[in-house]
C-alpha beads as a LAMMPS data file, in Angstrom:
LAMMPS data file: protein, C-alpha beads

218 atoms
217 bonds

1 atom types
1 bond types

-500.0 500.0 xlo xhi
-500.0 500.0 ylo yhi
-500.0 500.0 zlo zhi

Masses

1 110.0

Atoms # bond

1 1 1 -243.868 215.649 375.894
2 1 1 -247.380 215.992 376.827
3 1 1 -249.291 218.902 378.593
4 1 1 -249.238 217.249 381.980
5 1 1 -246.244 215.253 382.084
6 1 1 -244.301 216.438 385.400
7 1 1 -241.037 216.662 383.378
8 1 1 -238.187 214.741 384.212
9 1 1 -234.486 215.139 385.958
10 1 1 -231.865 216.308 383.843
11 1 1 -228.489 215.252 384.718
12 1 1 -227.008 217.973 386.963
13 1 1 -223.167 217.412 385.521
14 1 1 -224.742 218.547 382.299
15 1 1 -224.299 222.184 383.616
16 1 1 -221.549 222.007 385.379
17 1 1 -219.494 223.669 383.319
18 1 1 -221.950 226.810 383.031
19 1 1 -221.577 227.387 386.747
20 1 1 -217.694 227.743 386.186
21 1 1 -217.592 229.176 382.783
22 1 1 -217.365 232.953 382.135
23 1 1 -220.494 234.538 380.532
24 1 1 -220.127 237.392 378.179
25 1 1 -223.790 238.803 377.772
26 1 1 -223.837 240.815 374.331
27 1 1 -227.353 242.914 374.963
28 1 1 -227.341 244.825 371.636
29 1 1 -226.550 241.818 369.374
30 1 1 -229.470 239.816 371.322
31 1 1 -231.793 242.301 370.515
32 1 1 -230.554 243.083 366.864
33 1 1 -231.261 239.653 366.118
34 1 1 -234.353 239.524 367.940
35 1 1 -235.476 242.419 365.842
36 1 1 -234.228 240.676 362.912
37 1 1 -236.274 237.408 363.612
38 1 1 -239.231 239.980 364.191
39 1 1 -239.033 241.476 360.849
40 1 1 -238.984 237.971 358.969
41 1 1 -242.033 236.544 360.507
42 1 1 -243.672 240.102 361.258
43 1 1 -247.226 238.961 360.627
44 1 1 -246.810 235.575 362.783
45 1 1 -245.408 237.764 365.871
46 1 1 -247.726 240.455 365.882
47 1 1 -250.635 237.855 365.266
48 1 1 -249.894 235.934 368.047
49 1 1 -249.336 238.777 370.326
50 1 1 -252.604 239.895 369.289
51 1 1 -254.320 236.393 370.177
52 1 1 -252.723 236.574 374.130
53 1 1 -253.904 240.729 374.151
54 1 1 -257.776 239.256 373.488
55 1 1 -257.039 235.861 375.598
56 1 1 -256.375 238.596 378.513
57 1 1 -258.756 240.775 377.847
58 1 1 -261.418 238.607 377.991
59 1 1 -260.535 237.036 380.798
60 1 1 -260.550 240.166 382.700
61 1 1 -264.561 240.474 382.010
62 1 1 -264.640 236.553 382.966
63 1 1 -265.464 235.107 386.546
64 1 1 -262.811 234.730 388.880
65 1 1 -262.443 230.403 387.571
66 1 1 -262.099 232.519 384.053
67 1 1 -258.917 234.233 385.041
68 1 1 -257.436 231.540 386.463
69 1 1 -257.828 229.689 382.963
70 1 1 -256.179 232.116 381.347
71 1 1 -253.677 233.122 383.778
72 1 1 -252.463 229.427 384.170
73 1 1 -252.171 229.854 380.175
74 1 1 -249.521 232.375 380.228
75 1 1 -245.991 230.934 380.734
76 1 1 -247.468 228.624 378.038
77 1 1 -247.889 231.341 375.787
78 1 1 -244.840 232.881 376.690
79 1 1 -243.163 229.333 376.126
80 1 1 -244.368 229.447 372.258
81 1 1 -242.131 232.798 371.559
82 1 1 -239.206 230.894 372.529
83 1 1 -240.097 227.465 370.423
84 1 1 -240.189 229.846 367.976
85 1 1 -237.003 231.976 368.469
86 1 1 -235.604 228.126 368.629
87 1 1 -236.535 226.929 365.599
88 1 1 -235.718 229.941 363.295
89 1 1 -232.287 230.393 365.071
90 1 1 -231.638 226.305 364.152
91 1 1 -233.518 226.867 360.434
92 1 1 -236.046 224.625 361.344
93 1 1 -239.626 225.016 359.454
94 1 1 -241.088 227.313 361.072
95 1 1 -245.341 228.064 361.031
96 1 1 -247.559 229.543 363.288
97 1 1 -249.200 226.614 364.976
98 1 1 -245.645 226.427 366.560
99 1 1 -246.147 229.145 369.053
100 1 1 -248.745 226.932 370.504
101 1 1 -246.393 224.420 371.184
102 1 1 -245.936 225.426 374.502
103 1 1 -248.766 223.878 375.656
104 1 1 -247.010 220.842 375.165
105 1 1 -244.908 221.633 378.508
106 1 1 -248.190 222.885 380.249
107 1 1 -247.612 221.397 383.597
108 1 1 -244.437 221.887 384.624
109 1 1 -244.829 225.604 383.008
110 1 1 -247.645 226.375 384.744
111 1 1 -246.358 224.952 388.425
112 1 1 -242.813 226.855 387.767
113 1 1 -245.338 230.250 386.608
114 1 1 -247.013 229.283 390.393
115 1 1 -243.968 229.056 392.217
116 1 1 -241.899 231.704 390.755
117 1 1 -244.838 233.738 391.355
118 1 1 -244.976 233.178 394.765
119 1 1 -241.457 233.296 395.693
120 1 1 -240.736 236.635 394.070
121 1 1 -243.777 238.464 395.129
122 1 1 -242.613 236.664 398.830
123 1 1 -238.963 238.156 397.770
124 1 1 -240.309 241.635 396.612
125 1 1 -242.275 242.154 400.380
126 1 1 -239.323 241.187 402.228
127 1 1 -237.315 244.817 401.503
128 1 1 -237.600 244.548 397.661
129 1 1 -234.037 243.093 397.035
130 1 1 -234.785 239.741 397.108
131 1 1 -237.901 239.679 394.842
132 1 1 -235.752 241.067 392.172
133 1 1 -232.793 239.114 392.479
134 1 1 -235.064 236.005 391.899
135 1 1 -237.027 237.332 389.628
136 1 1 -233.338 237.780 387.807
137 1 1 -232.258 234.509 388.606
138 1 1 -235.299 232.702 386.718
139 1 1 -234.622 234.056 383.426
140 1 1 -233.472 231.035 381.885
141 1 1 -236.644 228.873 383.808
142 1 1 -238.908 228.484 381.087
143 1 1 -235.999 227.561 378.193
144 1 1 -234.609 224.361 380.199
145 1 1 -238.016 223.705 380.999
146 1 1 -239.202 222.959 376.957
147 1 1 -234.662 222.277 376.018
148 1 1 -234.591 219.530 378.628
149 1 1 -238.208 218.255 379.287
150 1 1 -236.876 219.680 383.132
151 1 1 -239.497 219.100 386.048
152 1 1 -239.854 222.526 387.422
153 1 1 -238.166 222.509 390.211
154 1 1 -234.969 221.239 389.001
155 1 1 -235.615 224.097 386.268
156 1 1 -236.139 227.001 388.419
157 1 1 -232.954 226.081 390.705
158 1 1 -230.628 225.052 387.969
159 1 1 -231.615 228.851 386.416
160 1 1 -230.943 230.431 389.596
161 1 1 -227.351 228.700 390.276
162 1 1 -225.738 229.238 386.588
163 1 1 -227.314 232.889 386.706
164 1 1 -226.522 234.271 390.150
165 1 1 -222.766 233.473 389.455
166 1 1 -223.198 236.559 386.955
167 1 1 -226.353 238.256 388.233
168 1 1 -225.398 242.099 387.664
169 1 1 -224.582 241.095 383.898
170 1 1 -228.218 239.029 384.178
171 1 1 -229.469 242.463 386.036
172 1 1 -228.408 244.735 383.166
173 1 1 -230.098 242.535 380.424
174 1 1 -233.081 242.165 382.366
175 1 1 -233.461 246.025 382.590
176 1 1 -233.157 246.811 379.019
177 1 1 -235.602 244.297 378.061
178 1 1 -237.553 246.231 380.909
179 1 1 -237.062 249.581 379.008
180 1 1 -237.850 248.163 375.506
181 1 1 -241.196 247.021 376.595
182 1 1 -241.606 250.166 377.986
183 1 1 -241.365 252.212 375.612
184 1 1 -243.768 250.210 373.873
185 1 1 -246.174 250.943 375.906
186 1 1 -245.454 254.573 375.713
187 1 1 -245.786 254.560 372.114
188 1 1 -249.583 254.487 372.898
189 1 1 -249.337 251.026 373.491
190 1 1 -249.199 249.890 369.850
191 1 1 -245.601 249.134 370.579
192 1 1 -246.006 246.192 372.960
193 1 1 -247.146 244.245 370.023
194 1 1 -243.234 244.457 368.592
195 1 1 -241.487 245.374 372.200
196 1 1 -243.194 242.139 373.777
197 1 1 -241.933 238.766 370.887
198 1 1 -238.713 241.063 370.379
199 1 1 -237.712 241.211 374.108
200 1 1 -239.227 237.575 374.214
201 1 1 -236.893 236.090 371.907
202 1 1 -233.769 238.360 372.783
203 1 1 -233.948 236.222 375.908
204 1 1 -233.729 232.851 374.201
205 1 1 -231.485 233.829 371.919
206 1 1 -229.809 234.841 375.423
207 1 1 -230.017 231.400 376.614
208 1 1 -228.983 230.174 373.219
209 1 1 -226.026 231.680 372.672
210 1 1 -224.918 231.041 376.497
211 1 1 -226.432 227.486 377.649
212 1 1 -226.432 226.317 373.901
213 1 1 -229.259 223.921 372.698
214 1 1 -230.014 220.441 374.209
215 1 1 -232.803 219.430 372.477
216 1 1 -233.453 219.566 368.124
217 1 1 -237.469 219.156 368.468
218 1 1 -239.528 221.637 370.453

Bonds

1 1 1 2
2 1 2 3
3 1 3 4
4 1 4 5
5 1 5 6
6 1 6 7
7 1 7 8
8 1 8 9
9 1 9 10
10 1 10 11
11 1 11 12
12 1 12 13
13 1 13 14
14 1 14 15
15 1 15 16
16 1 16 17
17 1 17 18
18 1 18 19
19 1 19 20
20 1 20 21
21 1 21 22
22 1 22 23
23 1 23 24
24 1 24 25
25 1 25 26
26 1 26 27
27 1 27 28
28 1 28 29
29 1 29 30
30 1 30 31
31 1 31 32
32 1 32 33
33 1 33 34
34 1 34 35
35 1 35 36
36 1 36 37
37 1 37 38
38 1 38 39
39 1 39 40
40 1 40 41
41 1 41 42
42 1 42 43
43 1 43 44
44 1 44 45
45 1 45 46
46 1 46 47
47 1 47 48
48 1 48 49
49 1 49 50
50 1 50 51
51 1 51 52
52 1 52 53
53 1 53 54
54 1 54 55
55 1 55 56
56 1 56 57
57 1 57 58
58 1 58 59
59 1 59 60
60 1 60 61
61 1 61 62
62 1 62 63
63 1 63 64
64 1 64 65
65 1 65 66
66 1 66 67
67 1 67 68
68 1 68 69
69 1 69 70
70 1 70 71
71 1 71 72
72 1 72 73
73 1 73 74
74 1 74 75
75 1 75 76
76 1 76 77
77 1 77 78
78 1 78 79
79 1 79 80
80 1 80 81
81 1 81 82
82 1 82 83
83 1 83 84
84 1 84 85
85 1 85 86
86 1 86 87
87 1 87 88
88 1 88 89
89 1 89 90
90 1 90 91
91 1 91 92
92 1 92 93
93 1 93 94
94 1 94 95
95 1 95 96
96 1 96 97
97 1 97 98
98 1 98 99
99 1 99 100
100 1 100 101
101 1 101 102
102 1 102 103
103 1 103 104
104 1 104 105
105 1 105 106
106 1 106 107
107 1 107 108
108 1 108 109
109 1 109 110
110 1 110 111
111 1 111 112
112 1 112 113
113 1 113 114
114 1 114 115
115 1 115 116
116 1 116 117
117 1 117 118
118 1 118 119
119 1 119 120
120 1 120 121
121 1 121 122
122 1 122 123
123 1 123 124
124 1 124 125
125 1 125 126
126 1 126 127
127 1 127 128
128 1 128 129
129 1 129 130
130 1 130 131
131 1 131 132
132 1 132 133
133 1 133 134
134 1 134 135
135 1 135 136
136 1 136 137
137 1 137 138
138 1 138 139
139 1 139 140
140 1 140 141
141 1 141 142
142 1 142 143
143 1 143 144
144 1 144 145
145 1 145 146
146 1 146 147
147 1 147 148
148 1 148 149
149 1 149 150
150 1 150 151
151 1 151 152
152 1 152 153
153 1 153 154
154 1 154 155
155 1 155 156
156 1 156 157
157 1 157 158
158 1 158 159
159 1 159 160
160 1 160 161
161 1 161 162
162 1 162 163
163 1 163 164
164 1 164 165
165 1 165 166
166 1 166 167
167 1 167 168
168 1 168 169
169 1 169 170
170 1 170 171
171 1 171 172
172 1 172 173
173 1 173 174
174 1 174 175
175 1 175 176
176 1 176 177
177 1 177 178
178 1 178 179
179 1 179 180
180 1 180 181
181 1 181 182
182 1 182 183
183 1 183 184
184 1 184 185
185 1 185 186
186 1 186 187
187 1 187 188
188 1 188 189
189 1 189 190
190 1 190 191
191 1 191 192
192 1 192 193
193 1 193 194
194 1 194 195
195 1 195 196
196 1 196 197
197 1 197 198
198 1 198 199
199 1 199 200
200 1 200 201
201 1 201 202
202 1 202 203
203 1 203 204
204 1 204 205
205 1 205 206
206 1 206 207
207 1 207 208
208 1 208 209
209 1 209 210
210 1 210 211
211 1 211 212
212 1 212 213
213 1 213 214
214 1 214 215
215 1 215 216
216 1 216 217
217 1 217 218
């Protein structure tokens, strides 16, 4: 796919049977694995962490067009942690240039970043509640984005149907991935740099173990 494709429309009876199906969210495996993943490819994760902590930091001494650059960058550099959860949890070669992958999806990651933005800050201002359900119900966004070469749209909706049918379960995830990252930052905020790909990657392997895998190449 490349960076400014629009994506394309997946075939909606593809998840029909997620919106029916019971979901059984096991939290501690998730993250045991994620940890697990973390510890096998220590030196990638933490570099690459490492490269978005400068990317932001010099964008906050940057012009306002600066920021904009880099903060259009970020679901694309979010997007690389799961290409790489992917491809280690299907034993695919795995190197570092592959967290930059996400780049590949740039456009329709960086319009669902904008709207998902917008809509949950829009959500959060109208009496808090519905900010945080959608900002819930978008988990699974950025993984049938770069699974399905989804436009974002389609993406963002498709996310919010399969997960509202078992949000509180979505809810409870959601908040210990909160409290993992942190208490990486209250570990003088050296933590972040394993809290941040671990709670990254628990959420693919999330969507992996629940939506499955559509796609073999990311």
């Amino acid at each position: 796919m490349a960076a400014f494709d629009f994506g394309t429309k997946a075939d909606p009876q593809l998840f029909e049977k997620h919106l029916g199906s019971p979901v059984a969210i096991n939290v501690q495996e998730y993250i045991g694995q994620a940890w697990n993943m973390f510890k096998e490819h220590v030196g990638e994760f933490v570099g690459f962490t490492l490269i978005i902590f400068v990317a932001s930091a010099l964008s906050s001494r940057m012009n306002f067009a600066g920021s904009i650059v880099i903060s259009a960058a970020a679901s694309s550099f979010y997007a690389g942690y799961a290409i790489a959860a992917f491809r280690i949890l299907t034993g695919q070669p795995f190197e570092f240039a592959d967290f930059f992958k996400g780049f590949n999806y740039f456009l329709p990651l960086f319009l669902a970043g904008l709207a998902m933005g917008f809509l949950v800050l829009t959500g959060l201002a109208l009496l808090v509640i519905p900010g945080i359900y959608l900002a819930v119900c978008y988990m699974f966004t950025t993984f049938l984005i770069i699974d399905y070469r989804m436009e974002f749209w389609q993406a963002m909706e498709t996310s919010r149907k399969i997960i509202t049918k078992h949000w509180f379960a979505f809810f409870g995830f959601t908040f210990v991935l909160f409290l993992v990252n942190l208490l990486g930052v209250l570990a003088l905020g050296i933590g972040i740099l394993v809290s941040i790909p671990v709670t990254a990657c628990a959420s693919a392997i999330a969507y992996k173990e629940i939506m499955g895998l559509h796609s073999a190449d990311w």
